[in-house]
C-alpha positions as CSV (number, residue, x, y, z in Angstrom):
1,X,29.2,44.2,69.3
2,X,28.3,42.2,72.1
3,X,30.8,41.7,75.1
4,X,31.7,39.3,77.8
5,X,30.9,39.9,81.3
6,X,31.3,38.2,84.3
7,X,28.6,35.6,83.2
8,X,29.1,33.7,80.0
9,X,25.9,35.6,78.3
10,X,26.7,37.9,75.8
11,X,26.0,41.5,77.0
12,X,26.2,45.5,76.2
13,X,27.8,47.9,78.8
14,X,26.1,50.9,78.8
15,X,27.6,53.7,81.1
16,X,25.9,56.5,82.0
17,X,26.6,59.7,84.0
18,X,24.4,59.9,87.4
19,X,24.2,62.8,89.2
20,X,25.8,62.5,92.5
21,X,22.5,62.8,94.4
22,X,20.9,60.1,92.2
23,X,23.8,57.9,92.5
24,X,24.1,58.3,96.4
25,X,20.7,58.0,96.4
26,X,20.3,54.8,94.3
27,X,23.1,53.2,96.7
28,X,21.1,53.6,99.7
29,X,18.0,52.0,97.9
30,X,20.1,48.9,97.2
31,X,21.4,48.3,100.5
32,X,17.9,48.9,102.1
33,X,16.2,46.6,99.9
34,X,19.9,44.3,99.9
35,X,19.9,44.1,95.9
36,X,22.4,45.4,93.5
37,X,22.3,48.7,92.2
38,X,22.7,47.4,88.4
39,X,19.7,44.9,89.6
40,X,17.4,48.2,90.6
41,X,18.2,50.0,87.4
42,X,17.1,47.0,85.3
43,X,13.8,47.0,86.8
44,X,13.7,50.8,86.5
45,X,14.4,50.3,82.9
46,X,12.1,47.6,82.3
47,X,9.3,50.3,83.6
48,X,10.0,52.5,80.8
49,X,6.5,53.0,78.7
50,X,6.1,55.4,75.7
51,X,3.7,56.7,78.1
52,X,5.8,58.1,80.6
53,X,5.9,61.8,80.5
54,X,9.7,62.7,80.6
55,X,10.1,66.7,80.7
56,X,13.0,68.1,79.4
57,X,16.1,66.6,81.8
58,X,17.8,69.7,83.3
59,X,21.5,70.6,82.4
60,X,23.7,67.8,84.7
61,X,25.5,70.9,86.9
62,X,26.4,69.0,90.1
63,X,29.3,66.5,90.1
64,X,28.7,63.1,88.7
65,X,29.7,59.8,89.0
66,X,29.7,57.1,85.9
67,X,27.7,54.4,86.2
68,X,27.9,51.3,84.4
69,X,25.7,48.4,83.5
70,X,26.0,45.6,81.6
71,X,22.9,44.8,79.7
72,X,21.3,41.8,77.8
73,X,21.3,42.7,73.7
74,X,17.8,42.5,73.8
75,X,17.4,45.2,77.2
76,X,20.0,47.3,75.6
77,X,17.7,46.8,71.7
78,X,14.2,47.5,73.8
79,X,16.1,50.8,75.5
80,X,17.1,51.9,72.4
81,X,14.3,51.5,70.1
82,X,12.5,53.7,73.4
83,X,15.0,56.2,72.9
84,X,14.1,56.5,69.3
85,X,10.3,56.3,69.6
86,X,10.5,59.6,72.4
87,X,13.3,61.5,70.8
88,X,15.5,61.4,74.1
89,X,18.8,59.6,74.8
90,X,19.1,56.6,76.6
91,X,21.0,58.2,79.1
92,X,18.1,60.7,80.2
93,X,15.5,58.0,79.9
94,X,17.6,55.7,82.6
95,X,18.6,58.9,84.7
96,X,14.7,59.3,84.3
97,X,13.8,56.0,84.9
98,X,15.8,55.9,88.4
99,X,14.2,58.9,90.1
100,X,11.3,57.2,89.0
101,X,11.6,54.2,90.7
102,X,13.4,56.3,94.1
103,X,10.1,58.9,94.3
104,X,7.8,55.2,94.1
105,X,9.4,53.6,96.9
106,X,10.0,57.0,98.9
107,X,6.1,56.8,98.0
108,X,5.3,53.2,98.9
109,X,7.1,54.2,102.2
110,X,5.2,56.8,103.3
111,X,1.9,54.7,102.5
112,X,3.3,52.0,104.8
């Protein structure tokens, strides 16, 4: 069932466990570019495609830190029906989805 946030849209938290590295990682990227970390992982998110090629996730064995997002119904619907159409939880498709978008800007960097 939908929740309250800060704003007065309904929304879904989703929480997922980031490996430290990511999540360190992820903070940097959002005060470089001066946007919100849960602003980043949206737009990783919304980059999800059935034709990403997501290898099996390796075991989480360094420390993590939680991270939490609230998400639109319809974000958290689209992530879902993802999950379901390539057999992976959401959780590995947004850990996924966040190295993804770190290794294009580390990418678009280098270019620059």
């Amino acid at each position: 069932m939908p929740t309250t946030s800060t704003t007065d849209k309904p929304t879904i938290r989703f929480t997922v466990d980031l490996p430290l590295s990511l999540h360190l990682a992820l903070t940097a990227l959002a005060e470089q570019k001066q946007r919100r970390k849960a602003t980043l992982v949206r737009i990783a998110i919304a980059r999800l495609s059935l034709k990403d090629d997501i290898g099996d996730e390796a075991l989480l064995s360094e420390v993590t830190k939680r991270f939490t997002l609230d998400m639109e119904p319809s974000e958290h619907e689209n992530l879902s029906i993802l999950a379901i159409r390539m057999r992976r939880k959401k959780a590995e498709l947004v850990r996924w989805a966040i190295a993804q978008l770190l290794q294009d800007t580390q990418d678009n960097a280098l270019v620059q």
